[in-house]
C-alpha positions in Angstrom: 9.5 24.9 -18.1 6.1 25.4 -19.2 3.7 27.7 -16.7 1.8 24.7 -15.9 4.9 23.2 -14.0 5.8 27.1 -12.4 2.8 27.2 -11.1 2.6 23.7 -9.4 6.0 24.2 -7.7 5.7 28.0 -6.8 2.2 25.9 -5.2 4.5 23.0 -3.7 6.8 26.2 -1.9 4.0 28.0 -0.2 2.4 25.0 1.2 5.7 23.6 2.0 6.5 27.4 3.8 3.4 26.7 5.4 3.1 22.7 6.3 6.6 21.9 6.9 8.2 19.2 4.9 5.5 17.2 3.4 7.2 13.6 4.6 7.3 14.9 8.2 3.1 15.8 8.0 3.1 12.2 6.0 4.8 10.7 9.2 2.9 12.5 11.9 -0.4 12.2 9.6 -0.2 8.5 9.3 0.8 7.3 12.8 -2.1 9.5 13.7 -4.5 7.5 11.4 -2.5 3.9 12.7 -3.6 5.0 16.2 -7.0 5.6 15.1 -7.3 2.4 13.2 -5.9 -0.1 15.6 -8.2 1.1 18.1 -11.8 -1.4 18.0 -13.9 1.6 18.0 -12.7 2.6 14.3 -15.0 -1.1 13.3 -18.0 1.2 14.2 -17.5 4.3 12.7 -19.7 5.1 9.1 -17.5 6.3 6.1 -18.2 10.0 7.1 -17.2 10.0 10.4 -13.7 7.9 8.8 -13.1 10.7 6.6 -13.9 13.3 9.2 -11.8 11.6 11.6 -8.9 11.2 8.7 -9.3 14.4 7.7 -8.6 15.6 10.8 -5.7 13.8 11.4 -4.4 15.5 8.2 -5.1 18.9 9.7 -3.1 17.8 13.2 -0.6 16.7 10.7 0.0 20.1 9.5 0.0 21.9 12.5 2.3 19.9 14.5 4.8 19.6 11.4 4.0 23.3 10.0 3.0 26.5 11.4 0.4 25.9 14.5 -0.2 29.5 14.3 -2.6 29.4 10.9 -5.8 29.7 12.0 -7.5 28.0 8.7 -6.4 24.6 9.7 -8.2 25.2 13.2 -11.1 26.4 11.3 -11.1 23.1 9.0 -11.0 20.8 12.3 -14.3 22.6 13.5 -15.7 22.1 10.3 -14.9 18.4 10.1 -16.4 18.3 13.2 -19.3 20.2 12.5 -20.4 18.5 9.7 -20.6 15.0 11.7 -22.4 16.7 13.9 -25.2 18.0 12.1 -25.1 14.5 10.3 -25.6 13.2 14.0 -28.7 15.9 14.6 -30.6 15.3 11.6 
């Protein structure tokens, strides 16, 4: 196995140690993202706030389905957040 390949799946443990699975923060992640979508408000967001908002999700996704103790997927959500704001301020 060629170090390339060690270092991907010693990668693939720790955030699986940390995450959970990665199919159950897939699951949660996505119905998250359904919700959002199906809702007529998501017609009028611009492709920043989208990727905030998905981005977000994908941070829930990990804390519900991983360790909701790790404070640097908090910190991501406020900075999502943050950076529509100032977007919003300018």
């Amino acid at each position: 196995m060629s170090n390339k390949t060690n270092d991907i799946d010693a990668t693939l443990i720790e955030r699986g140690n940390r995450y959970g699975p990665f199919e159950g923060h897939a699951n949660v992640t996505q119905e998250i993202k359904k919700a959002m979508q199906r809702h007529s408000g998501w017609k009028r967001l611009n492709s920043s706030q989208v990727e905030a908002l998905e981005m977000i999700a994908h941070k829930i996704g990990r804390i519900i389905n991983g360790d909701p103790n790790y404070d640097d997927s908090w910190r991501d959500i406020s900075g999502y957040a943050t950076l529509i704001e100032k977007q919003l301020n300018v």
